[in-house]
Backbone bond lengths (Angstrom), bond angles and torsions (degrees), N, CA, C in turn:
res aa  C-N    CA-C-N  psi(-1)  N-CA   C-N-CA  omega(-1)  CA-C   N-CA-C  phi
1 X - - - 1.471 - - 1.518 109.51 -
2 X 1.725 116.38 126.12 1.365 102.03 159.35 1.571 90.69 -146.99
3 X 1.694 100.78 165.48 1.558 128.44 -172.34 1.638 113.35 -83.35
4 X 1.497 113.36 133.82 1.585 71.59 159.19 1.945 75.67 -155.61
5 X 1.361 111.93 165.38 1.498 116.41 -178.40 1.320 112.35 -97.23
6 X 1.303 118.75 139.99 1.682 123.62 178.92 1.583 113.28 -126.21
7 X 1.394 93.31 172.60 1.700 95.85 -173.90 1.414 110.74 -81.06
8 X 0.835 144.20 5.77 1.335 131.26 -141.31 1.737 108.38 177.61
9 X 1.285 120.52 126.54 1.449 117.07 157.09 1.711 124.61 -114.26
10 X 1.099 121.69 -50.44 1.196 121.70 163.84 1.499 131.56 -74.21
11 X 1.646 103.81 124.88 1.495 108.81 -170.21 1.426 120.72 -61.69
12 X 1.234 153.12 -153.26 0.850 166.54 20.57 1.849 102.72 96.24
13 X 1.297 84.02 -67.63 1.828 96.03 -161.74 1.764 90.88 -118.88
14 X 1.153 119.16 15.11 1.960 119.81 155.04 1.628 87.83 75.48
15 X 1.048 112.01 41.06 1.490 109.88 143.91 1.839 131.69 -99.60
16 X 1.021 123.54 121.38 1.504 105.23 -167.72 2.030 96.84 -128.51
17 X 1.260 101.92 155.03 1.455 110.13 -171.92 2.088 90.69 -120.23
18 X 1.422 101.81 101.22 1.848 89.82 175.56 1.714 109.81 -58.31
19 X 1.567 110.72 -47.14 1.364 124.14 -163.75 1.662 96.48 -85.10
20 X 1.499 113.43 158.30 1.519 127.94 153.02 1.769 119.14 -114.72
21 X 1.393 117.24 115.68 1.453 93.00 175.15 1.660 95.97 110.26
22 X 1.261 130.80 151.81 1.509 134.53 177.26 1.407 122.45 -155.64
23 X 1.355 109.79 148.91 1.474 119.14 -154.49 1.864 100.99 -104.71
24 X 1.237 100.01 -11.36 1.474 99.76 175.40 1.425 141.13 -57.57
25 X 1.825 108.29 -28.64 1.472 130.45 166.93 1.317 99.70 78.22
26 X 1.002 123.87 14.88 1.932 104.72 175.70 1.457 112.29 -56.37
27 X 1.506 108.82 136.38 1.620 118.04 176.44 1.423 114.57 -51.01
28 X 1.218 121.75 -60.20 1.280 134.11 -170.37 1.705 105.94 -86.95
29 X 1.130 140.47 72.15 1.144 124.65 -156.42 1.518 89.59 -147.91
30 X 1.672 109.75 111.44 1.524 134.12 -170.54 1.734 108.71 -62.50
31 X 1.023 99.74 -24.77 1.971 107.53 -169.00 1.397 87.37 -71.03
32 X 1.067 145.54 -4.84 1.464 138.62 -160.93 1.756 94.60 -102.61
33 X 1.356 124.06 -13.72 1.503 125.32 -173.82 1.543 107.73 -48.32
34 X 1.056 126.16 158.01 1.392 123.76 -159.59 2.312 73.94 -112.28
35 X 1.006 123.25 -6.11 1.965 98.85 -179.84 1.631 97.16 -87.27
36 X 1.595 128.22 -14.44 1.550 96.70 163.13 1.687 132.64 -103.08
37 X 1.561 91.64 37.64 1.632 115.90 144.55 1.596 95.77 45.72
38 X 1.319 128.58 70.16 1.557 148.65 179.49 1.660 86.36 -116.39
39 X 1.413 91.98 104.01 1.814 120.06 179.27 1.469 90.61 -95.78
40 X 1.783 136.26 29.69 1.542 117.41 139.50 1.492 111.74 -141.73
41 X 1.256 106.63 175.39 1.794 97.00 168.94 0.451 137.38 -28.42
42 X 1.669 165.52 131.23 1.489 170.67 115.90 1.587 95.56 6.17
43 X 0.919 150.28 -55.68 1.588 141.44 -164.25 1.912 105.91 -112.30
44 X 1.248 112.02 10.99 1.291 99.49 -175.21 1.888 98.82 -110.88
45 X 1.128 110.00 65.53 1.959 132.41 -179.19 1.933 112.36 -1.86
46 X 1.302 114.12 88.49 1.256 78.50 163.89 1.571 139.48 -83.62
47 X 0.929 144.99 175.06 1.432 119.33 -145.07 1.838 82.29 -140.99
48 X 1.184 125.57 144.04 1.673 134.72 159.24 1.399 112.61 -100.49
49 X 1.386 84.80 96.69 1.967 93.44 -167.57 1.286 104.00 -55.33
50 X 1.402 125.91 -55.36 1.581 153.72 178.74 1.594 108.78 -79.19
51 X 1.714 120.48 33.04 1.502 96.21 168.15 1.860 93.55 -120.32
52 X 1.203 123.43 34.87 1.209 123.81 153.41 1.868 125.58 -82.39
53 X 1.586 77.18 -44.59 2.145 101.77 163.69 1.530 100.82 -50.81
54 X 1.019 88.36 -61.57 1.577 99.23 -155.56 1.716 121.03 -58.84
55 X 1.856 88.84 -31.52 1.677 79.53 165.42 1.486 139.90 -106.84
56 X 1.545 83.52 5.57 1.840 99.44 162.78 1.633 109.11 -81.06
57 X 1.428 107.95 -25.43 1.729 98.10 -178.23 1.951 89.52 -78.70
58 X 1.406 127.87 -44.46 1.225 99.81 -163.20 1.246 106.52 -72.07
59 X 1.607 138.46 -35.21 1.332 131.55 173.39 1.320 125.72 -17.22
60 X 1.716 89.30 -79.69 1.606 112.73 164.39 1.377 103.39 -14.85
61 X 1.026 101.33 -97.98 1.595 118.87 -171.34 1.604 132.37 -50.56
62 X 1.279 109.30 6.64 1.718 132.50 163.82 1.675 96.85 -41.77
63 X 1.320 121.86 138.08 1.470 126.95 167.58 2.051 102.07 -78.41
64 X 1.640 92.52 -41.97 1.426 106.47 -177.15 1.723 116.35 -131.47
65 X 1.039 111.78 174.45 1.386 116.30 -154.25 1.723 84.42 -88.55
66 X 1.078 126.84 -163.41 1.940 139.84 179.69 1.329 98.87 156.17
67 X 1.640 83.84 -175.42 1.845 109.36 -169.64 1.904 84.95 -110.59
68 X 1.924 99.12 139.71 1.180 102.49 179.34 1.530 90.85 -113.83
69 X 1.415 124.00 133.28 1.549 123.17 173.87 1.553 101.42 -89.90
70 X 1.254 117.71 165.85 1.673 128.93 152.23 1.662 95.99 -157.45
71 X 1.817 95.41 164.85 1.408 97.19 168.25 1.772 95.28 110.59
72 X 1.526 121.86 -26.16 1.696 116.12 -179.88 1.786 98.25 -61.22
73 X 1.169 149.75 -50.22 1.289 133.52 -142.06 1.782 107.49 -118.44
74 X 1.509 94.24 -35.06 1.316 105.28 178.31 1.425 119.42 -144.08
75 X 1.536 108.07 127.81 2.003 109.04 -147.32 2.003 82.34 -76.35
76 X 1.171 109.41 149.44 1.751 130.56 -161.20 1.293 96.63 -102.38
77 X 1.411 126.05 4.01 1.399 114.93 -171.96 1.754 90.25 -141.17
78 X 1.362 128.97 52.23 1.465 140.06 165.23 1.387 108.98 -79.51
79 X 1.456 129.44 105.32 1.610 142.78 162.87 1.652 101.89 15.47
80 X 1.307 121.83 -38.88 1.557 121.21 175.87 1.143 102.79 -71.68
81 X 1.208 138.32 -34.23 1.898 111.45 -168.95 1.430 99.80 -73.53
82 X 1.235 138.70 -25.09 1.288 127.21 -178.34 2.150 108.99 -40.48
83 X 1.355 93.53 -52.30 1.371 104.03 -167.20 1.568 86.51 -80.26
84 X 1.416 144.07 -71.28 1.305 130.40 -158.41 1.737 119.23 -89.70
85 X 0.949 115.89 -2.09 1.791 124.01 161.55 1.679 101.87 44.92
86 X 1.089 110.69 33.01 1.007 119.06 172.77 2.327 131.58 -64.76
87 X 1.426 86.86 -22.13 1.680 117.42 171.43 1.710 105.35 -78.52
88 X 1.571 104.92 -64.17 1.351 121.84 149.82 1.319 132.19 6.98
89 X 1.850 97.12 -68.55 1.528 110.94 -169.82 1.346 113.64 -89.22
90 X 1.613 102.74 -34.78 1.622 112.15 176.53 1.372 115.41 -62.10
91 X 1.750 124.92 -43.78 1.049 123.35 141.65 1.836 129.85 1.42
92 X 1.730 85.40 -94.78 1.388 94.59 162.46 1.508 121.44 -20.85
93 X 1.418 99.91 -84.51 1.451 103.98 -177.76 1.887 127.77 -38.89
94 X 1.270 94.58 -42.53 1.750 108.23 174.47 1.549 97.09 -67.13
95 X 1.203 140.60 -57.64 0.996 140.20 173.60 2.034 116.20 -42.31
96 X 1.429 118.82 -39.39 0.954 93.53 -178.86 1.214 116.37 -128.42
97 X 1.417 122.07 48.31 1.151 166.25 115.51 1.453 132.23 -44.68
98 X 1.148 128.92 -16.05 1.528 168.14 -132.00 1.720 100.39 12.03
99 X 1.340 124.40 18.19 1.559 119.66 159.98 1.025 139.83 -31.85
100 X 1.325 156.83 156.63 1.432 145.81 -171.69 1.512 84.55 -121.02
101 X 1.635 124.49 175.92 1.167 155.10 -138.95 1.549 125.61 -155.05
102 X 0.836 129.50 105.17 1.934 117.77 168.35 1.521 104.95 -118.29
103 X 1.024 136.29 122.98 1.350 133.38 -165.17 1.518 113.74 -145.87
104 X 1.540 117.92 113.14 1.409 120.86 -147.06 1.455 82.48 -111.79
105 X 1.772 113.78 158.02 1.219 139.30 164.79 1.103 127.62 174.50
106 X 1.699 132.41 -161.89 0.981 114.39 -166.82 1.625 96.61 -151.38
107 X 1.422 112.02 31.90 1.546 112.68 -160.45 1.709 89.77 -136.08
108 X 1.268 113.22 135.97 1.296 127.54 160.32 1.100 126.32 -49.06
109 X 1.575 107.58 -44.42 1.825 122.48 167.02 1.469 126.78 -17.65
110 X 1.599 111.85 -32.29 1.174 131.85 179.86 1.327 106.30 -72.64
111 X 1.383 127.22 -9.17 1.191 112.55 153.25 1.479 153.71 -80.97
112 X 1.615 83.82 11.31 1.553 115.99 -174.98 1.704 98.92 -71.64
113 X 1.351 115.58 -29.11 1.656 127.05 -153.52 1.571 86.53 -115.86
114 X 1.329 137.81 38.88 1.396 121.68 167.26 1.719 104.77 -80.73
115 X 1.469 119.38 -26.19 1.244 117.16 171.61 2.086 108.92 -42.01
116 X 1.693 104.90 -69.14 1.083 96.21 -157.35 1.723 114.71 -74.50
117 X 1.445 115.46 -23.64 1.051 124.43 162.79 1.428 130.81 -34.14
118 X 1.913 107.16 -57.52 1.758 101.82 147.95 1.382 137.47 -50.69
119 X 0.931 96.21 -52.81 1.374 108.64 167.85 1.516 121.33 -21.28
120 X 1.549 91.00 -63.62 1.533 112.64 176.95 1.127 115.69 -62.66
121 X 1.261 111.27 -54.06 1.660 124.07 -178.17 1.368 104.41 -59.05
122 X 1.840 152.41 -32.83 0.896 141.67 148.29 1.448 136.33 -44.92
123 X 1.116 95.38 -31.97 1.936 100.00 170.14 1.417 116.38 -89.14
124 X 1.480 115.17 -33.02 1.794 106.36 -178.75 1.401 98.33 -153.12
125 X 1.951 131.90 -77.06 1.716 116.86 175.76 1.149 83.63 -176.83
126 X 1.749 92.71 131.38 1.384 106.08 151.77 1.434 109.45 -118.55
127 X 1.498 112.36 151.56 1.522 132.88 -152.44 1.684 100.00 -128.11
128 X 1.286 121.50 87.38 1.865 112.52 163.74 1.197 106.41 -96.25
129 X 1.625 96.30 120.14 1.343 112.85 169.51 1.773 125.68 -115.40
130 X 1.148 98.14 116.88 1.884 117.26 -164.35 1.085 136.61 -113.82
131 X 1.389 125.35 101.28 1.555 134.42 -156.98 1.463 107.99 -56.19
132 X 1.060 121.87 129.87 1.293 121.09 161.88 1.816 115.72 -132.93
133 X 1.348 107.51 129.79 1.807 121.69 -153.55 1.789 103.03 -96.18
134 X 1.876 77.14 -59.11 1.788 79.36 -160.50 1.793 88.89 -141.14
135 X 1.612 97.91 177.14 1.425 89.00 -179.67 1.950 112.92 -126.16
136 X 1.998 79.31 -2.39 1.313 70.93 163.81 2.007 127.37 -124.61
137 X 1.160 114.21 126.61 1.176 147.82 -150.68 1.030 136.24 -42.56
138 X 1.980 98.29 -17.02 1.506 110.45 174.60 1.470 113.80 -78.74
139 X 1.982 84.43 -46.06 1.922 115.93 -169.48 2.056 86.48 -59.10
140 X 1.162 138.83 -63.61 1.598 142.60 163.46 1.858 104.91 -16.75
141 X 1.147 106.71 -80.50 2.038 110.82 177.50 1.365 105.54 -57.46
142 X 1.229 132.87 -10.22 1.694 120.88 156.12 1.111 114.39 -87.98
143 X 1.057 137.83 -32.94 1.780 143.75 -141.22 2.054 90.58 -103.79
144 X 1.483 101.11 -51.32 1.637 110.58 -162.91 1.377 81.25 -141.75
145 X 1.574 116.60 97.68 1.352 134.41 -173.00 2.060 98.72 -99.41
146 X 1.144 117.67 -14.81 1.647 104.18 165.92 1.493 120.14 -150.86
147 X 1.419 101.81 50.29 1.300 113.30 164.25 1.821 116.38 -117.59
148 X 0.854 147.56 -145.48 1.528 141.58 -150.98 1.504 91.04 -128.74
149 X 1.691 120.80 131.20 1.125 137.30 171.43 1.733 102.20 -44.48
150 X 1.558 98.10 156.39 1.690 85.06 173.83 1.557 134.53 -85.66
151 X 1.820 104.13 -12.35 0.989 97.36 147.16 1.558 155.56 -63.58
152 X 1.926 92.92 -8.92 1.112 99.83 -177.64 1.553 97.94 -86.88
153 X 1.044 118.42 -24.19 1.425 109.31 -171.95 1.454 112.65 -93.33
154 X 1.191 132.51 12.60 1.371 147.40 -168.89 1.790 96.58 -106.71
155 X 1.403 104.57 -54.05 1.742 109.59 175.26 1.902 109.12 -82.49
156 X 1.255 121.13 1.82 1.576 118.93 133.98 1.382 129.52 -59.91
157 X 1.345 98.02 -62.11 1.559 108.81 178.48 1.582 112.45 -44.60
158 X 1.663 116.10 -35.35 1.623 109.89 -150.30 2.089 79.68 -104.40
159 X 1.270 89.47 5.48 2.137 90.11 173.32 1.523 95.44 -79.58
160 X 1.373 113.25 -52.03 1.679 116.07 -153.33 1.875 95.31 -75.44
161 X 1.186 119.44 -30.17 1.412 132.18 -155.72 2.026 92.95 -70.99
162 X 1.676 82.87 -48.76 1.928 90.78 179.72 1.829 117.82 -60.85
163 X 1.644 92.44 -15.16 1.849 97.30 -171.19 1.812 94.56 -118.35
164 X 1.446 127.88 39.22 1.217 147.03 154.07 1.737 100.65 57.35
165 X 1.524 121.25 27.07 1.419 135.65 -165.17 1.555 101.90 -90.38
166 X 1.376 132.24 95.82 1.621 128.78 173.54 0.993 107.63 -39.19
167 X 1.473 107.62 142.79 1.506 125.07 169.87 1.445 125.02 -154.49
168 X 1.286 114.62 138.47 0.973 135.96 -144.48 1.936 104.66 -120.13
169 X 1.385 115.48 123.57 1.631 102.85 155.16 1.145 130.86 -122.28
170 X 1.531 118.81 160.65 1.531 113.46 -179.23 1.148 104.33 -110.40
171 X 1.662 122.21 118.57 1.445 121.52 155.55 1.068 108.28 -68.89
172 X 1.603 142.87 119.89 1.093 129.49 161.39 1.696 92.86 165.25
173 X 1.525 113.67 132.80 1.496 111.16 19.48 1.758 104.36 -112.45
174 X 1.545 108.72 162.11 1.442 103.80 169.48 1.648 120.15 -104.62
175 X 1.477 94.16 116.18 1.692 105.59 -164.90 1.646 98.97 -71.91
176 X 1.367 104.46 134.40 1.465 102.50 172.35 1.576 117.35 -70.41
177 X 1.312 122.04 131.91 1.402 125.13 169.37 1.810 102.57 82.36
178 X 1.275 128.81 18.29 1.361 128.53 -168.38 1.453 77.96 -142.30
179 X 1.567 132.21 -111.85 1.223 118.53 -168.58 1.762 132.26 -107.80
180 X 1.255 88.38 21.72 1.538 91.31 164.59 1.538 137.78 -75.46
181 X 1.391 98.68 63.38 1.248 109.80 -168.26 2.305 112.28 -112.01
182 X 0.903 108.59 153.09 1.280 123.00 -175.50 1.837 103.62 -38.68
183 X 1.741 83.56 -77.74 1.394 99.58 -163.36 1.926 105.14 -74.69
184 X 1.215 120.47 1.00 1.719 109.45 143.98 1.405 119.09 -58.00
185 X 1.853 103.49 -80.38 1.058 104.05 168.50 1.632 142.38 -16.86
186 X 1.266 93.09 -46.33 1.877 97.91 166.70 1.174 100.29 -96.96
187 X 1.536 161.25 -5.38 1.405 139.94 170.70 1.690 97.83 -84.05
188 X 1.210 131.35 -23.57 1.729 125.81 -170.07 1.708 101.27 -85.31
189 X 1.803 110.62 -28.69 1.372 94.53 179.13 1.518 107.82 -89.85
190 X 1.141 116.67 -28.95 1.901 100.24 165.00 1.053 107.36 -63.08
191 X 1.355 146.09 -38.28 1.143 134.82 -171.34 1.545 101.33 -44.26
192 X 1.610 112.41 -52.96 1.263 118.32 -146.07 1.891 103.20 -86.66
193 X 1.316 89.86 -5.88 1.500 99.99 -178.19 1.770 118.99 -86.90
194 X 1.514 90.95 -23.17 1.550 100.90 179.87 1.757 101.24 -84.35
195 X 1.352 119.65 -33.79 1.270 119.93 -165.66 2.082 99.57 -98.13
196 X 1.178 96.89 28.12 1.480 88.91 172.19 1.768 135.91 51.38
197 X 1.492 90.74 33.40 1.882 83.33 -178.16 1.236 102.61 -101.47
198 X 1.485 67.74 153.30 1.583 85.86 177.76 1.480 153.19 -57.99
199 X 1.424 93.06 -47.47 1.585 125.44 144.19 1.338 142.61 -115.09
200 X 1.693 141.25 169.83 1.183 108.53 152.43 1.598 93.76 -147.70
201 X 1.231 110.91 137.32 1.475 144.86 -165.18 1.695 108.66 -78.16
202 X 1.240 124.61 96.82 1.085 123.26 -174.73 1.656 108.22 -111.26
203 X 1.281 139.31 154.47 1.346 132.19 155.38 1.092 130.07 -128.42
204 X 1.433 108.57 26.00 1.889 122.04 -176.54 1.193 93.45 135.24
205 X 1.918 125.43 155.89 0.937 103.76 138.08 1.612 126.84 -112.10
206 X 1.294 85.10 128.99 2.028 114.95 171.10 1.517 107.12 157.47
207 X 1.147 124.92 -141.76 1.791 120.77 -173.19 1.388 97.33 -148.34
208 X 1.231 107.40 -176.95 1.524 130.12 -179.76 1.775 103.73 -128.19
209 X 1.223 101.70 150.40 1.209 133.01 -164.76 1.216 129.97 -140.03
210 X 1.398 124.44 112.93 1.463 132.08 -153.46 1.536 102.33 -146.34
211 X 1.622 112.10 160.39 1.343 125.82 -167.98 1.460 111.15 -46.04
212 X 1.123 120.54 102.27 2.124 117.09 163.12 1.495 93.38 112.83
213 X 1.761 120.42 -42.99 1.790 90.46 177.15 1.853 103.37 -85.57
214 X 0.943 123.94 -21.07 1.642 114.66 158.54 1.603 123.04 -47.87
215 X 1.351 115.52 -49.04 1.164 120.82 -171.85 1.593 109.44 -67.12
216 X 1.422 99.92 -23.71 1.631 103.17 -175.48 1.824 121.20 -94.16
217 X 1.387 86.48 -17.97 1.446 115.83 160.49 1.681 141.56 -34.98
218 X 1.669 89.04 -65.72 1.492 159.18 -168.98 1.874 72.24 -68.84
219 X 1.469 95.45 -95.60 1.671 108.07 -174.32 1.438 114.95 -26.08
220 X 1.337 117.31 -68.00 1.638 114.12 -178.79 1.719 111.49 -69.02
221 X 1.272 114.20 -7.31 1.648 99.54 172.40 1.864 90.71 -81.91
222 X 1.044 141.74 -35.75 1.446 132.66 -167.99 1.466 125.84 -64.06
223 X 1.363 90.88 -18.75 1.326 111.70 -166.50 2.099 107.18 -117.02
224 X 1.338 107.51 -20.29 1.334 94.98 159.32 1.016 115.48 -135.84
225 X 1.759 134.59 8.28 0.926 130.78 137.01 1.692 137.27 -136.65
226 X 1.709 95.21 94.12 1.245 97.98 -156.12 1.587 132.33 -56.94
227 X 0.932 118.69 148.20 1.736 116.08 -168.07 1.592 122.59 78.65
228 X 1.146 111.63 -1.87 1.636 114.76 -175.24 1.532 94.50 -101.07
229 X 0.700 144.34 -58.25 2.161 118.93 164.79 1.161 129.42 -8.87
230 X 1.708 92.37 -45.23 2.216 87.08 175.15 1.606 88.58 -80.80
231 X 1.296 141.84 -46.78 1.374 104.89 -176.07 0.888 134.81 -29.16
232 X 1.649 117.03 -59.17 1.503 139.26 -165.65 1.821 102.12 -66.86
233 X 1.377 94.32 -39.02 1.666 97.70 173.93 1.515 116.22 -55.92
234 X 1.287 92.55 -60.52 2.229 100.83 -170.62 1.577 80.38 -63.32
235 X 1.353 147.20 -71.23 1.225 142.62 -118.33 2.247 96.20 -80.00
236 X 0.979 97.61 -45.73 1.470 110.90 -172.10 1.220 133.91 -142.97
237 X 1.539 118.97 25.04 1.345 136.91 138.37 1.701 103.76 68.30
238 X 1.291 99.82 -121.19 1.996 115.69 178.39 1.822 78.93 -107.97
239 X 1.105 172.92 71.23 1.479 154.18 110.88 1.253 112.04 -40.91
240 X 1.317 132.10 113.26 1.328 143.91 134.30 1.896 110.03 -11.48
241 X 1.454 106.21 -64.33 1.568 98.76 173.21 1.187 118.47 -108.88
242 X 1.251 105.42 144.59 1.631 103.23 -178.80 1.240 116.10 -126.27
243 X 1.477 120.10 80.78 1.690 133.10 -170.60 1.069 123.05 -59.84
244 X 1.238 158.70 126.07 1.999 163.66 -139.25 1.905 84.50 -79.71
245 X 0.939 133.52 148.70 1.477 154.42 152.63 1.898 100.08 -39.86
246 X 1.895 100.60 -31.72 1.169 91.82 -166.75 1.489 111.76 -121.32
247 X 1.309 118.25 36.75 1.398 122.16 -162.27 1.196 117.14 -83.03
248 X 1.474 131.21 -6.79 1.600 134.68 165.84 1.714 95.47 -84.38
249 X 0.733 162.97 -59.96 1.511 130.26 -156.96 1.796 92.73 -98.45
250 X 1.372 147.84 7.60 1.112 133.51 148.35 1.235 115.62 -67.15
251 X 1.254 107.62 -41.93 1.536 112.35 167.60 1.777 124.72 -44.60
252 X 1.662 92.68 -48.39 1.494 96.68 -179.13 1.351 113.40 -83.44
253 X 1.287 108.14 -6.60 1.677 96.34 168.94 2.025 122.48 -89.82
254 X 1.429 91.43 -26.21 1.231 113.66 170.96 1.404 109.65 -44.06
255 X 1.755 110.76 -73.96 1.156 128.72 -174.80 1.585 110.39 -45.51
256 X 1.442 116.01 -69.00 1.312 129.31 -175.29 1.674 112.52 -42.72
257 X 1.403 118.92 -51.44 1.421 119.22 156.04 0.933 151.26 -8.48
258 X 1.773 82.91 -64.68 1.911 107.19 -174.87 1.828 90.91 -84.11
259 X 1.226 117.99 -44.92 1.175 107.12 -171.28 1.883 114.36 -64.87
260 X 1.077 123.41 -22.32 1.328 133.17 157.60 1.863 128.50 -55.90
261 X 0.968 97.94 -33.21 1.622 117.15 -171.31 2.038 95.28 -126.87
262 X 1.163 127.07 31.22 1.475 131.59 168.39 1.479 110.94 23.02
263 X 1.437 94.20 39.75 1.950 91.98 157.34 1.593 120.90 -106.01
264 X 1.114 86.42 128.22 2.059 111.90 175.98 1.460 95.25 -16.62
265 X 1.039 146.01 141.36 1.661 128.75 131.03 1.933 116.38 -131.98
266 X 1.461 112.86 8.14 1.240 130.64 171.46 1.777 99.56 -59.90
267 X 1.246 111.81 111.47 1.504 89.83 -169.39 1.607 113.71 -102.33
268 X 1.496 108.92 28.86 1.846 117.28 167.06 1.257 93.14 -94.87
269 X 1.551 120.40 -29.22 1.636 118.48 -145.12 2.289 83.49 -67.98
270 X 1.710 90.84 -61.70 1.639 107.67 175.32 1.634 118.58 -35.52
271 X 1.318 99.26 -35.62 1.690 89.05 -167.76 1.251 91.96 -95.67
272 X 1.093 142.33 -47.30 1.614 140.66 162.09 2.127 106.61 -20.11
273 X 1.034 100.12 -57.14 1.920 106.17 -179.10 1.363 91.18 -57.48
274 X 1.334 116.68 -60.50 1.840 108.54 -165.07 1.198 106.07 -55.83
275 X 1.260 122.16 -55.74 1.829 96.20 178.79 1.366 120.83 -109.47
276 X 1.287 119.88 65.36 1.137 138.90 149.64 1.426 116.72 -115.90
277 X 1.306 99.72 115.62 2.073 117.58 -163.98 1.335 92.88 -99.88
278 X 1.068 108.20 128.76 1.363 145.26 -178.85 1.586 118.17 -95.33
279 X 1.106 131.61 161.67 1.681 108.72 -161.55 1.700 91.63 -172.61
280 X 1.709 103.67 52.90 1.478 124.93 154.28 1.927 113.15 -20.04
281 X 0.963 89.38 -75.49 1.893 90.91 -167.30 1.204 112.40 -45.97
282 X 1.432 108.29 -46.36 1.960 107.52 -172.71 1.458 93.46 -53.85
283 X 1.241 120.72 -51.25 1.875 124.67 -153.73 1.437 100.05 -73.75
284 X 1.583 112.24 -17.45 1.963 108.10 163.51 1.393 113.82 -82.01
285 X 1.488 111.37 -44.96 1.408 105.97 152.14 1.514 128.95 -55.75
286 X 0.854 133.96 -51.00 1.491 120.12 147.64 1.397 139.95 -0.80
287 X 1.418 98.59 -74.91 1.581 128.86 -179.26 1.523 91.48 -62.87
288 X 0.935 130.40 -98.23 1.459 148.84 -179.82 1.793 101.99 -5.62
289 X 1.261 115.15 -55.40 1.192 118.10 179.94 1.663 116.39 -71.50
290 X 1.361 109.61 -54.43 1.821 104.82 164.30 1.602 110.75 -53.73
291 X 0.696 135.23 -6.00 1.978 145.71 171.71 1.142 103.92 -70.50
């Protein structure tokens, strides 16, 4: 772990990453690309001492209220926020700010913040959004060796579902020859069907692959699954995407699913809900007053 202060926390489109770098180890894990130019280790955290300042001064200063995302580059709930609560505080602040929230990960931990999350979600929307890979648990502790089993994160989801908190999952990514299998695919969307989400975010099935998170990739298939590298090698060389052998009828089972059990899976329709801020209280104030 080291600190360092920056200009700036919120992007463009009010996404902000507090942490740099992740303690989770996922094999396939894109933040590892060598084009967003992370001049330190992959596991050695950099930390934004000053993006707590920084996002109460930009809060403040909002013309209009919105949805602030975290969680795209670096998951907000990595074994370090326990000790630095750094998600926590920003929380806070979005919270009393009257901001709404979409906040992606893959750690149960986030259930430490179901307090402020309602909270939030009562005045305008909060959005948990939660990776889910595989469903079974061993093939899960190889693939995403220190993030939260999926059952544990499956009995999160049906926590936030009981405190009326949207939620959202991402299938993805589907590793070819690791879990691209039928009967996943349909155990992650019942899963997601019993726990009420709303959507689930797909982008093919298989992943993409780019300079430094391939290479690191490459490494953990050798080491937990030996001989499947030259597959991926003969099969798809340097490819950017790397689609399952079986991704047309995963697809059609995918699809057919969600459309069976009425979950979202259009994924403009999904990202369209996440940042669209919602502004609950006025519309109770509202009501209250036409009464």
């Amino acid at each position: 772990m080291h600190f360092v202060k920056v200009k700036g926390i919120l992007s463009a489109k009010n996404g902000m990453n507090l942490y740099r770098g992740c303690q989770h180890g996922c094999i396939y894990c894109d933040s590892r690309s060598t084009c967003y130019q992370m001049g330190h280790r992959f596991e050695d955290i950099e930390v934004k001492e000053n993006a707590i300042e920084l996002l109460d001064y930009a809060l403040k200063h909002k013309r209009r209220r919105c949805m602030i995302g975290t969680g795209a580059m670096t998951d907000p709930y990595i074994p370090l926020e326990e000790e630095l609560k750094m998600t926590r505080q920003a929380l806070e602040l979005i919270d009393r700010y009257g901001m709404g929230v979409a906040v992606q990960t893959k750690s149960d931990r986030i259930l430490r913040d179901m307090d402020l999350l309602r909270s939030i979600n009562e005045k305008s929307k909060a959005v948990v959004q939660m990776t889910l890979t595989t469903v079974d648990e061993k093939l899960c502790s190889m693939v995403e060796p220190n993030v939260s089993g999926t059952a544990d994160r499956y009995r999160a989801l049906k926590e936030f579902q009981s405190e009326g908190i949207p939620t959202v999952v991402w299938l993805c990514p589907v590793l070819p020859f690791i879990n691209d299998t039928e009967d996943n695919i349909k155990s992650i969307v019942e899963y997601c069907a019993d726990a009420g989400v709303r959507g689930i975010i797909n982008f093919g099935m298989g992943l993409t692959l780019r300079e430094g998170s391939r290479e690191y990739f490459y490494s953990r298939l050798d080491r937990l699954f030996p001989g499947l590298k030259e597959e991926y090698v003969r099969r798809y060389g340097n490819a950017y995407e790397v689609p399952s052998p079986k991704w047309r009828e995963l697809t059609r089972v995918f699809v057919n699913l969600c459309g069976r059990y009425g979950i979202e899976h259009d994924n403009n329709a999904i990202f369209a809900y996440m940042q669209s801020f919602e502004d609950k209280e006025s519309k109770r104030q509202m009501s209250l007053f036409e009464q």
